[in-house]
Backbone as a ProteinNet text record, in pm:
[ID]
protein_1_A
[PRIMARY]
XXXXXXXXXXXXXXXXXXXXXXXXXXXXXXXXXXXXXXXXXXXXXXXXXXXXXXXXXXXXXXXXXXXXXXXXXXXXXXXXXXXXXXXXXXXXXXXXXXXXXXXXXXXXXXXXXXXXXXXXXXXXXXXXXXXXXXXXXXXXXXXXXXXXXXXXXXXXXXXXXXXXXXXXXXXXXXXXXXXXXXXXXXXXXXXXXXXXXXXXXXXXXXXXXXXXXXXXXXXXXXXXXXXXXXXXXXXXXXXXXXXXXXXXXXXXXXXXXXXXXXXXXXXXXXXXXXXXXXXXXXXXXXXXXXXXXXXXX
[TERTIARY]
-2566.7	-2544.8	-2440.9	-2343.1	-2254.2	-2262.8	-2305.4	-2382.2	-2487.8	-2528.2	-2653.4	-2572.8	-2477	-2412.1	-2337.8	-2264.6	-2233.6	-2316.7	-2436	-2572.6	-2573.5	-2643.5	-2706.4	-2618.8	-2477.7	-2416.9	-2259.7	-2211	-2063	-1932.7	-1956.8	-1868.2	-1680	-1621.6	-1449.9	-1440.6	-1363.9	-1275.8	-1152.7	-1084.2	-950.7	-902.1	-773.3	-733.4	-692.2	-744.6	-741.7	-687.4	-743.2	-713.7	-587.6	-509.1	-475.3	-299	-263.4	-110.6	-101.2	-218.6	-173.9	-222.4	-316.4	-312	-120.2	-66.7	53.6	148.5	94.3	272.1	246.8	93.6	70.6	124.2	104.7	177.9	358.5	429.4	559.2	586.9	484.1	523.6	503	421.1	442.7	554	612.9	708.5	823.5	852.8	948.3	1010.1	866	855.7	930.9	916.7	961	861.5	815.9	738.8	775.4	680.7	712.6	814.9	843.7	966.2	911.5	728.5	677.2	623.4	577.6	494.9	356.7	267.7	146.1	93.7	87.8	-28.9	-115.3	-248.3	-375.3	-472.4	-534.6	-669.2	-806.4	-865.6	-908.1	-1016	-1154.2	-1249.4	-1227.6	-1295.2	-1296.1	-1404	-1425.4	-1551.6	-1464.6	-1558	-1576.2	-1474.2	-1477.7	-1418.2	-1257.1	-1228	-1059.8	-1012.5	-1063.3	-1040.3	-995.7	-1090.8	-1080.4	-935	-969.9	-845.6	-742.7	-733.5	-596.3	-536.2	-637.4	-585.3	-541.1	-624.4	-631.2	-454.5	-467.4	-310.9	-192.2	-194	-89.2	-99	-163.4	-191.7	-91.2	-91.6	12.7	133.9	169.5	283	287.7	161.1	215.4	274.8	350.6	343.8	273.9	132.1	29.9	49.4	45.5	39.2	-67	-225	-324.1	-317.3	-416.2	-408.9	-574.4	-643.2	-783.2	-836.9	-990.1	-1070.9	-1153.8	-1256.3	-1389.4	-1500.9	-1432.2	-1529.5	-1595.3	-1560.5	-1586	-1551.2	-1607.2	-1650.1	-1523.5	-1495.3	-1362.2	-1417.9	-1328.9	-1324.8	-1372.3	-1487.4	-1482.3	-1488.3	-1475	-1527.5	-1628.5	-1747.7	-1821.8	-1783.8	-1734	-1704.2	-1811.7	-1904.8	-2038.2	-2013.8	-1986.5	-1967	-2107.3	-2111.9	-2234	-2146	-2114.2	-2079	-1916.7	-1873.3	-1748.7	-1708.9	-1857.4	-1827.9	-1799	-1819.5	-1769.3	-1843.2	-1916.5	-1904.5	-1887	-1802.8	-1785.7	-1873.8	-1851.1	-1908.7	-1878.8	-1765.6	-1675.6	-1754.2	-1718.7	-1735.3	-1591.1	-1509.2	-1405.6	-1407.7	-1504.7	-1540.1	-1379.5	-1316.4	-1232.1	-1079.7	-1056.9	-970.1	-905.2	-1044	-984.5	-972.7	-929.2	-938.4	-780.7	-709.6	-542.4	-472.5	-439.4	-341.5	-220.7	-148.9	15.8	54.6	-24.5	17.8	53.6	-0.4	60.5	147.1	219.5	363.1	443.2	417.6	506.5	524.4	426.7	408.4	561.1	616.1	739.2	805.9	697.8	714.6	703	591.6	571.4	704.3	775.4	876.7	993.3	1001	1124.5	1071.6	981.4	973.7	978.3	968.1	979.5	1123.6	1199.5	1351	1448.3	1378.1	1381.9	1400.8	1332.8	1308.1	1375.1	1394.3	1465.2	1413	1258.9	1196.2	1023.6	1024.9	893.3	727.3	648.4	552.8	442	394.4	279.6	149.9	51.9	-71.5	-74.3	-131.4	-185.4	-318.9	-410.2	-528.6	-483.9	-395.9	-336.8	-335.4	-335.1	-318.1	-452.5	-559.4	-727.7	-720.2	-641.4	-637.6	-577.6	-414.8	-337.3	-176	-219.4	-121	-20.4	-40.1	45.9	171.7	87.2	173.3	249.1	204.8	272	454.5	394.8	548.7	633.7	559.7	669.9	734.6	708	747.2	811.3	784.3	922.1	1004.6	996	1118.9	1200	1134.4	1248.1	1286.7	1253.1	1327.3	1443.1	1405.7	1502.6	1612.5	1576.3	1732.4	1773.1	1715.2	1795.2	1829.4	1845.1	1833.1	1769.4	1634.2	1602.7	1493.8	1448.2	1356.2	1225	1172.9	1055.2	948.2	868.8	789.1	653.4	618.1	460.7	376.6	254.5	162.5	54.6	13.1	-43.5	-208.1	-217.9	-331.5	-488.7	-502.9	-615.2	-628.7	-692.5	-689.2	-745.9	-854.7	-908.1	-826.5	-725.3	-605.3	-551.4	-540.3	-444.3	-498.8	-598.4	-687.3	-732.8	-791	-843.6	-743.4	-676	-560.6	-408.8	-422.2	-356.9	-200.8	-248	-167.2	-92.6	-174.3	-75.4	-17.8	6.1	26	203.4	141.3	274.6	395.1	325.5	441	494.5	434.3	485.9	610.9	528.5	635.2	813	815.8	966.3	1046.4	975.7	1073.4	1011.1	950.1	934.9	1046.3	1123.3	1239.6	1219.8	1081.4	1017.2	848.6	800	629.6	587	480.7	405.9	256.8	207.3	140.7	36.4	-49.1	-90.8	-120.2	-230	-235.8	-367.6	-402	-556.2	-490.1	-395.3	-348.2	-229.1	-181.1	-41.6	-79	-231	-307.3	-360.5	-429.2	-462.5	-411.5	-271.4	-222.3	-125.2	-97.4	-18.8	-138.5	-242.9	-339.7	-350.5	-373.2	-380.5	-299.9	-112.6	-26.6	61	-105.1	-26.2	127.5	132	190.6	238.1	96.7	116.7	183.8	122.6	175.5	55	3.2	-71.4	12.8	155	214.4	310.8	260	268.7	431.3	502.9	660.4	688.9	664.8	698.4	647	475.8	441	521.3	613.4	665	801.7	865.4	983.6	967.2	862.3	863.2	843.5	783.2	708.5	859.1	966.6	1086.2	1160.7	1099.6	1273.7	1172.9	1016.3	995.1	1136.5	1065.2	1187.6	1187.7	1291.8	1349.6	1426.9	1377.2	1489.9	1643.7	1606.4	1711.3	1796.4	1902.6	2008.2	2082.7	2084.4	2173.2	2131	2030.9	1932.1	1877	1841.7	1729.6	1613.8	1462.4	1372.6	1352.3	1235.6	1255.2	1090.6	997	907.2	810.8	727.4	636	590.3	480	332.6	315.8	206.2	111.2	52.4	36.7	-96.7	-217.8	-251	-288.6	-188.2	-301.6	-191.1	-95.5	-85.9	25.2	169.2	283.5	385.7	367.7	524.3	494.6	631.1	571.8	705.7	828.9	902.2	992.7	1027.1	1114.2	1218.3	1296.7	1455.1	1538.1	1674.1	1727.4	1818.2	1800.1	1692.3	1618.8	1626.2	1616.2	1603.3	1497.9	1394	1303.4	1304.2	1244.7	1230.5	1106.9	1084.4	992.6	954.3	865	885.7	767.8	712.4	602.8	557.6	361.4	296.6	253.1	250.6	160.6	-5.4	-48.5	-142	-213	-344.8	-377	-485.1	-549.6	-660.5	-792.1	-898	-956.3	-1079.3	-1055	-1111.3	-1068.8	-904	-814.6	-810.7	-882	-915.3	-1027.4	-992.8	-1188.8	-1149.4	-1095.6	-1118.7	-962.8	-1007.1	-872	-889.1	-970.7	-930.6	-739.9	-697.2	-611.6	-471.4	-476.2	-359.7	-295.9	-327.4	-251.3	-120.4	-201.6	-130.7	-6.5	-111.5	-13.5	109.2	153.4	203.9	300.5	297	359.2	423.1	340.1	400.3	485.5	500.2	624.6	719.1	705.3	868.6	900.4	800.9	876.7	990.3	912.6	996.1	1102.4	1144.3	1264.5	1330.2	1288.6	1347.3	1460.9	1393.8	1410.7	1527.6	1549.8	1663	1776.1	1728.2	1901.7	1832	1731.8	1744.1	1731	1779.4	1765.1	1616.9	1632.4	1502.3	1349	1480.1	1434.9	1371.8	1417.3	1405.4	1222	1264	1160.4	1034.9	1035.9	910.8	861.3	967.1	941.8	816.8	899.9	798.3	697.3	698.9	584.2	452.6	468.7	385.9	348.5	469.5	436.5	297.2	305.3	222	96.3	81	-40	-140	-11.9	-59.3	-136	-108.4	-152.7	-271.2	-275.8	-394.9	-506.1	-507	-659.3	-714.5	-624.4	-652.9	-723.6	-761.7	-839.8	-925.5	-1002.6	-1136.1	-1055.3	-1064.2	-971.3	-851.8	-780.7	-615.9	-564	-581.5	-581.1	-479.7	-377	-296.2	-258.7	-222.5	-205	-101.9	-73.2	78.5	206	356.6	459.9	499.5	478	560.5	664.9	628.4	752.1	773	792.3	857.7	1013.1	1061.9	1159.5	1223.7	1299.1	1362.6	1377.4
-191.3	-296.4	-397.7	-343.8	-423.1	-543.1	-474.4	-575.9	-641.1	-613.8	-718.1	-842.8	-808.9	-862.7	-992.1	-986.5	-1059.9	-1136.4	-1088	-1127	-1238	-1240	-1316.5	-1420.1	-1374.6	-1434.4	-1495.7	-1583.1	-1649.4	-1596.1	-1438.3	-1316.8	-1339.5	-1344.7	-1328.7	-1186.6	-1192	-1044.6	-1073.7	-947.4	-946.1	-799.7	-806.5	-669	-579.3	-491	-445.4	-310.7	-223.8	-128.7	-124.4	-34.4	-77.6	-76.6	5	-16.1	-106.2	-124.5	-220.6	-402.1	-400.6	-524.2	-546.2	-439.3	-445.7	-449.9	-407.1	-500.1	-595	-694.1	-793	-891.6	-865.6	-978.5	-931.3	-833.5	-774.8	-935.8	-889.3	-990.7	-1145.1	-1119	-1347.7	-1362.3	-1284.5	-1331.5	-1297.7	-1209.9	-1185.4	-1294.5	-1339.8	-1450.9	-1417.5	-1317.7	-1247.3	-1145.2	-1142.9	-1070.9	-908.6	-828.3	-695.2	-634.2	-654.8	-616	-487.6	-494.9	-402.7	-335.6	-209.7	-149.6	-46	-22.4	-9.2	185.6	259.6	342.2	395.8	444.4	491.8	488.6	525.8	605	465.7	457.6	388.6	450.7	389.2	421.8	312.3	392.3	287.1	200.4	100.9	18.1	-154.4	-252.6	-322.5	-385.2	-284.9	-353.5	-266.1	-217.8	-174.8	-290.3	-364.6	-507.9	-586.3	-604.3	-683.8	-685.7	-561.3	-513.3	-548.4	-485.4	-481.4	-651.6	-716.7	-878.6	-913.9	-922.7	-984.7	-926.4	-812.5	-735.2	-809.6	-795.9	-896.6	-964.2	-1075.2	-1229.5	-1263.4	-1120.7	-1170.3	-1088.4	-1060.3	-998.4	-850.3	-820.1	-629.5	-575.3	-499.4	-395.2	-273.8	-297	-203.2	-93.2	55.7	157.1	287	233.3	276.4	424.3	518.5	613.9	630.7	674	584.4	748.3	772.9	865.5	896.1	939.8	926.7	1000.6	1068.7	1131	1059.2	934	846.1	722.9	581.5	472.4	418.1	314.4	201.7	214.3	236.3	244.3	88.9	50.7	-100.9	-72.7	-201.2	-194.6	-361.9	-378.4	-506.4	-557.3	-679.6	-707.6	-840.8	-794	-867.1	-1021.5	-1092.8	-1212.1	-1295	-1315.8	-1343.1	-1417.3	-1529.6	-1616.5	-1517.8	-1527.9	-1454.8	-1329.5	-1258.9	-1107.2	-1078.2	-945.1	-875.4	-714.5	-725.8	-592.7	-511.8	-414.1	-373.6	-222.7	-220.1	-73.8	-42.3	77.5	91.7	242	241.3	349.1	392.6	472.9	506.2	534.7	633.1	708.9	741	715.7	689.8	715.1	655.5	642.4	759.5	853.9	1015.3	1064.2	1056.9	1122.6	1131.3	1030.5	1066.1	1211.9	1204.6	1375.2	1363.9	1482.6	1429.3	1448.3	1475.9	1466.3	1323.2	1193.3	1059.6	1067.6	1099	1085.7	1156.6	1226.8	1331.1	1223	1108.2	1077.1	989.8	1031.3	912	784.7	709.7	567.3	568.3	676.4	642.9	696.4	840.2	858	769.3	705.1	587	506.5	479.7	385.5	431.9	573.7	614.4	642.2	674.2	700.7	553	419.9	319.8	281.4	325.2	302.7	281.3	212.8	262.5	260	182.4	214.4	264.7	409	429	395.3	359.3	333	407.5	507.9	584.3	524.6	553.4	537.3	655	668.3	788	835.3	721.7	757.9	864.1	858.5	962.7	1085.4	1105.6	1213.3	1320.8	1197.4	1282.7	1319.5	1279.5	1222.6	1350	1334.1	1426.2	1454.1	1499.8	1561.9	1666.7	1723	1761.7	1658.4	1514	1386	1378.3	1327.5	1309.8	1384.3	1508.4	1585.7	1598.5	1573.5	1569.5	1447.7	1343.9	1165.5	1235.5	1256.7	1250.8	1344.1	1456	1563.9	1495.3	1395.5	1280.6	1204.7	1136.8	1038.7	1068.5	1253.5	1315.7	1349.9	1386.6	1439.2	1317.6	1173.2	1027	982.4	985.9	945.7	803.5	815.5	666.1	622.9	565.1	532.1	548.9	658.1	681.4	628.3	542.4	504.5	480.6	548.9	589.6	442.3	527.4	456.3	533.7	532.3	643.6	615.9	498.5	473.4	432.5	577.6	544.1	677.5	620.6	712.6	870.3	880.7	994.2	1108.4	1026.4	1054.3	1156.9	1143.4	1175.6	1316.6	1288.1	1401.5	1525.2	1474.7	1574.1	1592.4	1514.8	1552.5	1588.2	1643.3	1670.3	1787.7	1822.7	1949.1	1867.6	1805.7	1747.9	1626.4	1557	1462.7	1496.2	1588.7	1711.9	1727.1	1777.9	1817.5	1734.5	1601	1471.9	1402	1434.8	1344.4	1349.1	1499.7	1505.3	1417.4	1386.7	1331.2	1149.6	1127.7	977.8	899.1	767.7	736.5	582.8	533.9	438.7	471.5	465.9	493.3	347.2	340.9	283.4	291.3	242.1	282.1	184.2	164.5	104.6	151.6	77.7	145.6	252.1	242.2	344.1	470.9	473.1	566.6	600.1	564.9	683.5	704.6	689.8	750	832.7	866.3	976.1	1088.2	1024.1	1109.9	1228.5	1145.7	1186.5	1294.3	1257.2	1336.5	1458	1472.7	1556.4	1668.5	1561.3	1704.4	1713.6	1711.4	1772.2	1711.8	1537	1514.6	1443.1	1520.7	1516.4	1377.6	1239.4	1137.8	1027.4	984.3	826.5	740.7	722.7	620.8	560.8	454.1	414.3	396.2	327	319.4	497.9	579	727.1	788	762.2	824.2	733.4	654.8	623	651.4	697.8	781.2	906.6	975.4	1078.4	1076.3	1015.3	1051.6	1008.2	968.6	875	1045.4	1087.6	1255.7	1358.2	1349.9	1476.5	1508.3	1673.3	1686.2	1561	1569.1	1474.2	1539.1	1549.7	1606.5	1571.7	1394.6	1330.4	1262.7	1375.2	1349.8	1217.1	1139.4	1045.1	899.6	889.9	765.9	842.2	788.9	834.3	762.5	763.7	793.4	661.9	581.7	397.3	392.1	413.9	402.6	274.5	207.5	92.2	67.7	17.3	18.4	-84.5	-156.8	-288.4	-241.6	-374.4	-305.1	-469	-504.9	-641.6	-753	-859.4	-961.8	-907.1	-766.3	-768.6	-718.8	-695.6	-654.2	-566	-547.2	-466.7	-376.6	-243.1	-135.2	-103.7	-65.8	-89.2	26.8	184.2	258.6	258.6	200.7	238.7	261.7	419.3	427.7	546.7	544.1	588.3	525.4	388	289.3	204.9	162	87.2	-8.9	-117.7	-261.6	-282.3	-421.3	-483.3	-640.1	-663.2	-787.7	-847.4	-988.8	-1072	-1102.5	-1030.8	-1086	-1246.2	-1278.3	-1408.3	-1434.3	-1476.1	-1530.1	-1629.3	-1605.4	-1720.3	-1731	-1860.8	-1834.5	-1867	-1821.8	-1716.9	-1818.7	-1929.9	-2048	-2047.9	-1985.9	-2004	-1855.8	-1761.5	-1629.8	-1620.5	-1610.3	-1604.4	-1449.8	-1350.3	-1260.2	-1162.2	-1062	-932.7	-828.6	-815.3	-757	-739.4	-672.3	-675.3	-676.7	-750.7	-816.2	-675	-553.5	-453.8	-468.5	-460.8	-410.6	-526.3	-694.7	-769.3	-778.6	-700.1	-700.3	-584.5	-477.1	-399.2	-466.4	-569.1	-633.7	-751.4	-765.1	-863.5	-802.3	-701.8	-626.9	-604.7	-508.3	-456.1	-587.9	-704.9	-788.2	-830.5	-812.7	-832.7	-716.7	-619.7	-499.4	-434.1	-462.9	-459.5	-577.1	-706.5	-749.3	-745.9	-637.9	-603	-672.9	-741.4	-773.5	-672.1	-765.7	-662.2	-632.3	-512.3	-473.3	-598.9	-689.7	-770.4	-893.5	-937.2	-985.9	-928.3	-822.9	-731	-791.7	-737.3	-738.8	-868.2	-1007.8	-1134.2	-1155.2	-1116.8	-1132.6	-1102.1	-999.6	-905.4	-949.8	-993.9	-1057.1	-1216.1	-1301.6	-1387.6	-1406.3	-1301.6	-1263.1	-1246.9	-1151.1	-1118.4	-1216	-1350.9	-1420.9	-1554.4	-1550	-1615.4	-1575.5	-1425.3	-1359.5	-1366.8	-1334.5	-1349.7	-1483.3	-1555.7	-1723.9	-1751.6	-1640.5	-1668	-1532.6	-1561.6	-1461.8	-1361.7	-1191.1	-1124	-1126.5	-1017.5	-1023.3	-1130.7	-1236	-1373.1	-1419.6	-1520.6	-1649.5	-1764.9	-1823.6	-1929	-2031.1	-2065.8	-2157.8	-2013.8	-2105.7	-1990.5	-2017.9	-1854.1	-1859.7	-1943.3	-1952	-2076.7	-2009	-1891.6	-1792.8	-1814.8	-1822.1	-1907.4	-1773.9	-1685.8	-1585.9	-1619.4
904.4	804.1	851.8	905.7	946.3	1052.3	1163.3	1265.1	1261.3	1084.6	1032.4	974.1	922.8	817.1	936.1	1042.8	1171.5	1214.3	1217.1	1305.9	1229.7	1090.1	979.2	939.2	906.3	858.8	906.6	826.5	904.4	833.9	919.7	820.9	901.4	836	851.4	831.8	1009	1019.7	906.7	866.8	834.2	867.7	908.9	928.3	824.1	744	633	630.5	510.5	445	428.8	282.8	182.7	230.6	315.8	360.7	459.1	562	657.9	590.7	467.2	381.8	343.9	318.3	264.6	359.6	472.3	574.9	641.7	624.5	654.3	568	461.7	359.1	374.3	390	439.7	538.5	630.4	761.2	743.2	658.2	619	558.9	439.8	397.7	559.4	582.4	636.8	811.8	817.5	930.1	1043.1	1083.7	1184.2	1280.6	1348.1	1426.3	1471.5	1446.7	1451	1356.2	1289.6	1193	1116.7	1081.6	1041.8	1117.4	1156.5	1215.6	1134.8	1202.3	1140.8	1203.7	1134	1214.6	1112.4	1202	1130.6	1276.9	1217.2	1344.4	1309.4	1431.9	1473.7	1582.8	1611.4	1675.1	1824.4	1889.4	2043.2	2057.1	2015.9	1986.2	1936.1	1918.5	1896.4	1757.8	1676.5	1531.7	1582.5	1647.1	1672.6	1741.3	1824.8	1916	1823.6	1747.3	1663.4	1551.6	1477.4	1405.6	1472.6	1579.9	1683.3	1691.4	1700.4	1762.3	1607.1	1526	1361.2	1327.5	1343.3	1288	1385.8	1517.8	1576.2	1535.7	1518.9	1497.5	1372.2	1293.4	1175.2	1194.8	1327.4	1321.3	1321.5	1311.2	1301.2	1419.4	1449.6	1562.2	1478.5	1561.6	1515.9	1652.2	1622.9	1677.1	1654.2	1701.3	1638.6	1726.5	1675.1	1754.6	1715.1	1845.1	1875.6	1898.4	1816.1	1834.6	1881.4	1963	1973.8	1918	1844.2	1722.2	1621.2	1584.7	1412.7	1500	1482.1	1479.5	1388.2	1417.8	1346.6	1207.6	1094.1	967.8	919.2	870.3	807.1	655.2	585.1	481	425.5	406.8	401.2	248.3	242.6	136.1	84.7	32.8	-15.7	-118.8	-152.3	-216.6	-328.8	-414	-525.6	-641.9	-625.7	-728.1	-737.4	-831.1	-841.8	-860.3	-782.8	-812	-673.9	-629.5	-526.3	-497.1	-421	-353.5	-278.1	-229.2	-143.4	-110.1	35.3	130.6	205.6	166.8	301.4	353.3	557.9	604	662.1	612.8	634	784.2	844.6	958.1	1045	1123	1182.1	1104.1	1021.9	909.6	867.7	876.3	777.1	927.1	1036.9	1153.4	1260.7	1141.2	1160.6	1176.6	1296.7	1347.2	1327.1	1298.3	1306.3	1468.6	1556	1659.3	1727.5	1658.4	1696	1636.3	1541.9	1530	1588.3	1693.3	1753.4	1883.9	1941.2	2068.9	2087.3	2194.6	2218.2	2133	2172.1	2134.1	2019.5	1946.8	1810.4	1727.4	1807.5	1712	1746.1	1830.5	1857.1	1733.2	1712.1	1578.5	1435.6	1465.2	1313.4	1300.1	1393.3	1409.4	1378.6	1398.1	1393.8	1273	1190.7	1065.7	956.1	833.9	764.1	610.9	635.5	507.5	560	470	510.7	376.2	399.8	298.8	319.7	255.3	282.2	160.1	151.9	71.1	-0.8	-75.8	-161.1	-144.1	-73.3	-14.2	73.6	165.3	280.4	288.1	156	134.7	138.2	128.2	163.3	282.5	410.6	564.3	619.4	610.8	635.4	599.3	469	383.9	490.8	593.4	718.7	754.2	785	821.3	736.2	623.2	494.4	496.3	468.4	478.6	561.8	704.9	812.8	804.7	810.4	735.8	663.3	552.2	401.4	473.9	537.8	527.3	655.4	729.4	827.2	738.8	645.9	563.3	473.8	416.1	377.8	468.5	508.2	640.3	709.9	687.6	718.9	632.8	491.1	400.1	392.5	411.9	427.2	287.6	308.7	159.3	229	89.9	141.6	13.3	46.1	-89.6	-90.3	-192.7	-211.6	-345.7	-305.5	-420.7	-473.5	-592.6	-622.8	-579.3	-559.8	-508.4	-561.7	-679.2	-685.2	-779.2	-955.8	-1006.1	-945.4	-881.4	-809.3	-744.5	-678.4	-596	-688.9	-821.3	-903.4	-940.3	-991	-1077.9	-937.5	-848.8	-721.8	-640.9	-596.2	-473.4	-564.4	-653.2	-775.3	-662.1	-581.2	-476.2	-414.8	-320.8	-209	-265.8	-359.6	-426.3	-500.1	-533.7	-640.1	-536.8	-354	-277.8	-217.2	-219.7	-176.7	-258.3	-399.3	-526.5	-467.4	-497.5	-440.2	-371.1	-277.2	-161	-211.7	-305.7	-301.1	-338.3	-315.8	-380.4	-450.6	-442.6	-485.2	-523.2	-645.5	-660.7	-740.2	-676.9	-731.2	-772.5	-873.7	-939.9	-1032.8	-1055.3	-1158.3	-1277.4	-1421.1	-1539.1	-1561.4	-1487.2	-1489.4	-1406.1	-1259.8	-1180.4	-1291.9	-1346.4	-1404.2	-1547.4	-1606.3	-1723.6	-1652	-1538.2	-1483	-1480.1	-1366.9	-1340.9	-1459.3	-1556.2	-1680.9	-1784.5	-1737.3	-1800	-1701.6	-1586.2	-1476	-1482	-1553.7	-1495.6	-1653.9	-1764.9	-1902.8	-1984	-1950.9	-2014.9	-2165.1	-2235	-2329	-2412.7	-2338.7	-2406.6	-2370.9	-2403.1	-2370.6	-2320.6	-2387.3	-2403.5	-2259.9	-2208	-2091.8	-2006.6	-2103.1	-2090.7	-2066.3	-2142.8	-2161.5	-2056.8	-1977.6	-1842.6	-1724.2	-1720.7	-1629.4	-1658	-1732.3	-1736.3	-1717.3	-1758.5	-1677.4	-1528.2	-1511.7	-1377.1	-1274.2	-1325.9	-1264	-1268.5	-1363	-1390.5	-1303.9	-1245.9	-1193.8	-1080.8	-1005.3	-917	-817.5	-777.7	-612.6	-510.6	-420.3	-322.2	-309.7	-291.4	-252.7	-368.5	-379.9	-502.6	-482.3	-378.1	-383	-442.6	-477.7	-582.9	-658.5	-716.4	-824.5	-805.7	-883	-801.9	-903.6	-856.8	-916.1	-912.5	-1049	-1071.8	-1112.3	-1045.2	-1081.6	-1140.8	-1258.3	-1275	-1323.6	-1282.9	-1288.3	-1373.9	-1456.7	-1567.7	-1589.5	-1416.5	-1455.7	-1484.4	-1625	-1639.3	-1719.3	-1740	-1865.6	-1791.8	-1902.1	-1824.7	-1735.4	-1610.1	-1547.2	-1577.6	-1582.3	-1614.8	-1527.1	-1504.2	-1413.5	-1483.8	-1417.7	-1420.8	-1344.7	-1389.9	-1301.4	-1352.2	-1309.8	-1360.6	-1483.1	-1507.5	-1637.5	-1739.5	-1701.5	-1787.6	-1765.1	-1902.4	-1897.1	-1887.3	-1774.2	-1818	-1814.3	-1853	-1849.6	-1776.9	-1691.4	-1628	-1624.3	-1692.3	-1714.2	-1585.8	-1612	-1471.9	-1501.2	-1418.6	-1384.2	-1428.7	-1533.5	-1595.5	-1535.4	-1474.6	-1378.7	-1471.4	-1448.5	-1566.3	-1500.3	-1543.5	-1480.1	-1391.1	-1397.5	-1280.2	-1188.6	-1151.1	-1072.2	-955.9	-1036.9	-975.1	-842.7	-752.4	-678.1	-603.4	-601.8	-574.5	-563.7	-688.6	-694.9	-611.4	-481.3	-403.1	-329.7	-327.8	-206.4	-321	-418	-480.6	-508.4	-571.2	-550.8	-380.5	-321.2	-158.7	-198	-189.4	-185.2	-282.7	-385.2	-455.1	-398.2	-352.7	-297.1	-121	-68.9	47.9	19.2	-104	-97	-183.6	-258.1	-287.2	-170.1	-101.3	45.2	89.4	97.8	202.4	115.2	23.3	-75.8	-22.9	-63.3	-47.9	94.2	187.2	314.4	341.6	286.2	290.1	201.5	143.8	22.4	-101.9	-130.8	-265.1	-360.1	-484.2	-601	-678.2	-758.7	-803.7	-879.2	-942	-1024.2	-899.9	-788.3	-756	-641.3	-585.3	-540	-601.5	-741.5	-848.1	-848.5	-878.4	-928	-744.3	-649	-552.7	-492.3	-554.5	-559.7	-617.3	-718	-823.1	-779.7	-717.6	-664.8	-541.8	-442.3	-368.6	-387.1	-538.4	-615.1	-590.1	-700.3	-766.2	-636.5	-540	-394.4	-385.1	-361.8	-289.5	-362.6	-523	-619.9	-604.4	-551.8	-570.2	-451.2	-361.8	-207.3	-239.1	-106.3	-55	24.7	-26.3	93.9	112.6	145.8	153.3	221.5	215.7	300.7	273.8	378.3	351.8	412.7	374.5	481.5	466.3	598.8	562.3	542.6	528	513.7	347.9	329.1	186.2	129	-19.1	-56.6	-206.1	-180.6	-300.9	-325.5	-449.2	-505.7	-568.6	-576.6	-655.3	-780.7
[MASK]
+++++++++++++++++++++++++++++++++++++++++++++++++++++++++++++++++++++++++++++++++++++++++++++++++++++++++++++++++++++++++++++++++++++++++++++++++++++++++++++++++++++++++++++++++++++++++++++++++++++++++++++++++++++++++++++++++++++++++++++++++++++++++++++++++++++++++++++++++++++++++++++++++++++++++

């Protein structure tokens, strides 16, 4: 399908899936080259070239670790007036070892580090990785921050999800993923402000913060715990001529707190940019951008 879809048509690469969408937008705001780094598994063929160049091109230091079992992970994103469909073949994707994080170079960069971002998809992949990452971030005290991903995530990967929580010191989340998940692990509340205070007091390893909970709920507010205190912060209302595709705007919304984040800003400020980002990306085809950010705190 894919190499029909090339053949036939005047198809745009982008370097995708859902954490490396998110330190691509990291790296526009941050306008600095390599500042982020990237890993995930990758096939030896044709669409890893590609990936590979598309991801520099915006700055990643991408550090793929390449299989020959499974074919490059795509996903075809189909277009019909203002809808969208997608068809992804992961292939490659679920074929991540923790043995690339053991390799030299790769742990000079994780040692490097001082904020780590995992997926919650990951956890289908290799929940192994997962814990060795957090229990380095714990013993550096560095920030380790998750996303819940994807209601499914919540309800089926309900295990490795639970042994991760601990060590998270930032989650994020949207309103369909933390109704799941609040249903999943019996907490006995609908009420949305209340599943994100809890989900802020489960355990934590790392006593020296406290644990700083997300959730998007669309155009409506977005929840904020911190402190164990609730806020609330107004999304951006685009109206709905102005929309041509909500792919990606999750990631991008998580790639521009990061780039707040990463320079000392504050929480409030994180979010306002976060959302700024969003509000860029629905307004294009694909986690796309162009030109340099002109985000205003």
């Amino acid at each position: 399908m894919y190499d029909e879809l090339v053949e036939l048509y005047n198809a745009n690469f982008i370097a995708g899936g859902s954490v490396q969408n998110t330190m691509r937008v990291a790296q526009w705001f941050l306008e600095k080259p390599r500042v982020a780094s990237y890993m995930g598994c990758v096939g030896i063929d044709k669409y890893s070239k590609i990936l590979e160049d598309k991801a520099r091109a915006d700055g990643l230091n991408v550090r793929y670790q390449y299989t020959k079992k499974e074919p490059t992970g795509t996903c075809a994103v189909l277009i019909t007036g203002n809808e969208r469909s997608l068809c992804a073949n992961l292939a490659a994707a679920t074929c991540f070892s923790p043995s690339h994080i053991e390799e030299s170079e790769n742990k000079k960069i994780i040692e490097m580090a001082e904020y780590i971002y995992i997926s919650g998809f990951f956890l289908t992949v290799s929940p192994e990785t997962i814990l060795m990452i957090a229990q380095h971030a714990l013993e550096k005290n560095k920030m380790f921050i998750m996303n819940l991903s994807a209601p499914f995530l919540c309800e089926y990967y309900k295990k490795p999800m639970l042994e991760a929580l601990p060590y998270v010191d930032i989650l994020f989340g949207n309103e369909a993923e933390a109704d799941t998940f609040a249903k999943a692990n019996d907490f006995k509340t609908t009420d949305r402000k209340e599943i994100a205070l809890k989900l802020s007091q489960m355990e934590k390893l790392n006593k020296k913060r406290q644990r700083i909970v997300i959730i998007t709920q669309g155009p409506d507010n977005i929840l904020v715990v911190k402190d164990n205190t609730i806020i609330e912060i107004p999304a951006t209302k685009l109206p709905n001529d102005k929309v041509v595709d909500t792919n990606g705007a999750g990631d991008a919304f998580v790639g521009g707190f990061l780039a707040q984040l990463v320079q000392g800003k504050s929480i409030e400020v994180c979010i306002k940019c976060g959302i700024w980002a969003a509000t860029q990306i629905v307004q294009r085809s694909g986690c796309t951008y162009e030109g340099k950010p002109d985000f205003i705190p």
